[in-house]
C-alpha positions in Angstrom: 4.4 -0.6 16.0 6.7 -1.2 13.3 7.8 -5.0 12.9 11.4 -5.8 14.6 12.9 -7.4 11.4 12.6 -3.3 10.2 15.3 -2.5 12.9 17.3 -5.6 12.1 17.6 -4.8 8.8 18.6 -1.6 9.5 21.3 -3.2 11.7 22.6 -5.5 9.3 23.0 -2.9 6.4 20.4 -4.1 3.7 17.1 -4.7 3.8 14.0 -5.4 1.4 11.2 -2.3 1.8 9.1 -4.4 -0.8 8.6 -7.7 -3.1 9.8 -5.8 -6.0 13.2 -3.7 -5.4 16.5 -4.9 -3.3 18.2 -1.9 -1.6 21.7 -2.4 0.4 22.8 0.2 2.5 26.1 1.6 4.3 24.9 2.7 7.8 26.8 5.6 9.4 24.9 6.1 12.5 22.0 4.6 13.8 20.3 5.7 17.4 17.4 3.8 19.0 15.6 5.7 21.7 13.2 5.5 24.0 9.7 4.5 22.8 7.1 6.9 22.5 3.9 6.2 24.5 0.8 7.4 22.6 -2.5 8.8 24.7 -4.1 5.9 23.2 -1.4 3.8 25.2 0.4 2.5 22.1 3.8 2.1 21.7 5.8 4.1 19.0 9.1 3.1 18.0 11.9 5.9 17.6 14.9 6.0 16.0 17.3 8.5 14.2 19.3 6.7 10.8 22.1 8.2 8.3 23.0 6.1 5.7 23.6 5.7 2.0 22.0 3.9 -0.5 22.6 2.2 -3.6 20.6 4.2 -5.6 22.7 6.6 -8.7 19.6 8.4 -10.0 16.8 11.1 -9.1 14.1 8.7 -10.4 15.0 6.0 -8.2 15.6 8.0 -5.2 12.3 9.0 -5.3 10.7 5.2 -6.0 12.7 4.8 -3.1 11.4 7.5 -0.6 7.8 6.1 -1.3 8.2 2.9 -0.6 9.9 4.3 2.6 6.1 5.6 3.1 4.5 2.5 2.0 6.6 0.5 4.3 6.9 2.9 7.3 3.4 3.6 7.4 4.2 7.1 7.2 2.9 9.9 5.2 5.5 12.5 4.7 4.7 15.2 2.5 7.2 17.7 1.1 8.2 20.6 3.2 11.2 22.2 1.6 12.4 21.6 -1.7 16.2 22.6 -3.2 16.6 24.1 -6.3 18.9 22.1 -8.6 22.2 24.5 -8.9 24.5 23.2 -11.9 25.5 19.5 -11.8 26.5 19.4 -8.6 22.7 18.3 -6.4 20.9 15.5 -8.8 18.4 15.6 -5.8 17.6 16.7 -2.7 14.5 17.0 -0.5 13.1 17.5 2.9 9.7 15.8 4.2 8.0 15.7 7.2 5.6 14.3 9.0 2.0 15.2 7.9 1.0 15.6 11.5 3.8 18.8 11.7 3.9 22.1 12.2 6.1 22.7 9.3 3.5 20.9 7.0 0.6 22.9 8.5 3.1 26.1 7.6 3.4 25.2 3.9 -0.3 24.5 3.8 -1.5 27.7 5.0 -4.6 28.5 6.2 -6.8 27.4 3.5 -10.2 26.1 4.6 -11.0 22.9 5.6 -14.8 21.1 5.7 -14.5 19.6 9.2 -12.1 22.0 11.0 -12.9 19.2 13.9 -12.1 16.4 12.3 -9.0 14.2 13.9 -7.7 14.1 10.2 -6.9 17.7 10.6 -4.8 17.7 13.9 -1.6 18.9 14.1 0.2 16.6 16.8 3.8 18.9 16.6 5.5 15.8 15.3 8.7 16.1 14.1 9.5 13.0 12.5 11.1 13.7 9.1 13.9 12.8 6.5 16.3 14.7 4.7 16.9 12.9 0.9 20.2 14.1 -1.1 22.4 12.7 -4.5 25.2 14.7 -5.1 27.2 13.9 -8.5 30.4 13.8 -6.7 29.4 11.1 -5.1 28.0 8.9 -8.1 31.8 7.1 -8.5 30.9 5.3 -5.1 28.7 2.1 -4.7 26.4 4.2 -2.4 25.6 7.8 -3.7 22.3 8.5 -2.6 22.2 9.7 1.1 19.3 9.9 3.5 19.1 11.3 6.7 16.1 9.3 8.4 14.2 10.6 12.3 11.3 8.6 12.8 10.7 10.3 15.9 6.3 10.5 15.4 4.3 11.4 18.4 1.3 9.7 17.0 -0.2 6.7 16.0 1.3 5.4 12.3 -0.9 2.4 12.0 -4.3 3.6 12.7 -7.0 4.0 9.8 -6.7 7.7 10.4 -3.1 7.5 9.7 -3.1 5.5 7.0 -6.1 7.2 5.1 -2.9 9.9 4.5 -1.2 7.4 2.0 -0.7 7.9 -1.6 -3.0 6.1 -4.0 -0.6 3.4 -5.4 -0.2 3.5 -9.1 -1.8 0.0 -9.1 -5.3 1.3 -7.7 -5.4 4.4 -9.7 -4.8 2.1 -12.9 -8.0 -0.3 -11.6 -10.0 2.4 -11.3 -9.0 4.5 -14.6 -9.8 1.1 -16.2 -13.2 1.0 -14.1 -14.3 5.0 -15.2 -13.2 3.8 -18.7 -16.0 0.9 -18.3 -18.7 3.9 -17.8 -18.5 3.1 -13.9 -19.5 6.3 -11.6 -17.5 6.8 -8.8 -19.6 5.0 -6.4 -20.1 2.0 -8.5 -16.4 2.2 -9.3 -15.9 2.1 -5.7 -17.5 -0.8 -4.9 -16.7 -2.7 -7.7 -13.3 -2.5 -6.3 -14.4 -3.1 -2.7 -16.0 -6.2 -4.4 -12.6 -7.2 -6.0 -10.8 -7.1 -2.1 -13.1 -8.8 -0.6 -13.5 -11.2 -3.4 -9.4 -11.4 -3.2 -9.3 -11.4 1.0 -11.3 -14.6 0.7 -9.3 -16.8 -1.8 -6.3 -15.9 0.1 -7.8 -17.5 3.4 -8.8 -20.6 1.4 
């Protein structure tokens, strides 16, 4: 389950999605609903957001939309992207859930190793967002709109879930440097597994 302060922030028109980048926001409609109730007999929270965002630029709407992921615990790949007509559309994308139909759709029906494997289920969820920046809109303090449903029918916390997430740019750069040391992948690998643990234990100390 996602933390409560998420929803309060929400509520309160700004919120932090991470240590590093300050977003405020100008909330036109927010509904809560009812909470999900997983198989596994978790709780999922659900929610439908519109807002905008103080963001003026395509680069920044996307750092944005990934630290959405990163926060959320959501992996949202792309489902239907908008071709940029004329100056009018800077940016604008649609992403859903990986666990969807419509992801599954855009995939096709290439091959996969363990056709069994819970990694490969398609749960129908239709969580997704809808990410725009118009250029009409760039003379106001909020241009960059976003059209959140975090509606998931799943689990978004379990290690299954989460093994979906992007490789942050930090961890690709630690291991480029560790291939660069002559590391194998597997030695690579646990060098870095070394370097958490290593890192898990001076924080408890």
């Amino acid at each position: 389950m996602l933390p409560l302060d998420f929803f309060l922030d929400f509520f309160t028109g700004s919120f932090k999605i991470n240590t590093s980048s300050w977003y405020t926001y100008l909330i036109e409609n927010f509904n809560e609903f009812p909470s999900y109730q997983t198989s596994e007999n978790f709780s999922i929270p659900q929610f439908e957001l519109d807002a905008f965002v103080d963001i003026n630029d395509k680069e920044k709407a996307q750092e944005w939309f990934l630290e959405f992921e990163s926060y959320s615990k959501s992996t949202m790949p792309l489902s239907k992207g908008y071709g940029v007509k004329g100056n009018r559309v800077l940016f604008r994308e649609k992403c859903h859930c990986i666990h969807s139909n419509e992801v599954k759709k855009k995939q096709g029906s290439r091959e996969t190793k363990l056709p069994q494997s819970s990694r490969t289920r398609i749960t129908g969820c239709n969580a997704r967002i809808h990410l725009r920046l118009e250029s009409w809109r760039l003379e106001t303090s909020h241009p960059f709109e976003i059209n959140i449903r975090f509606t998931h029918n799943h689990v978004i916390n379990s290690a299954e879930s989460l093994s979906f997430q992007r490789v942050s740019s930090e961890v690709r750069e630690k291991f480029l440097e560790l291939f660069k040391d002559e590391h194998s992948p597997a030695l690579a690998k646990s060098s870095y597994e070394d370097g958490l643990h290593l890192s898990a234990e001076n924080d408890q100390n």
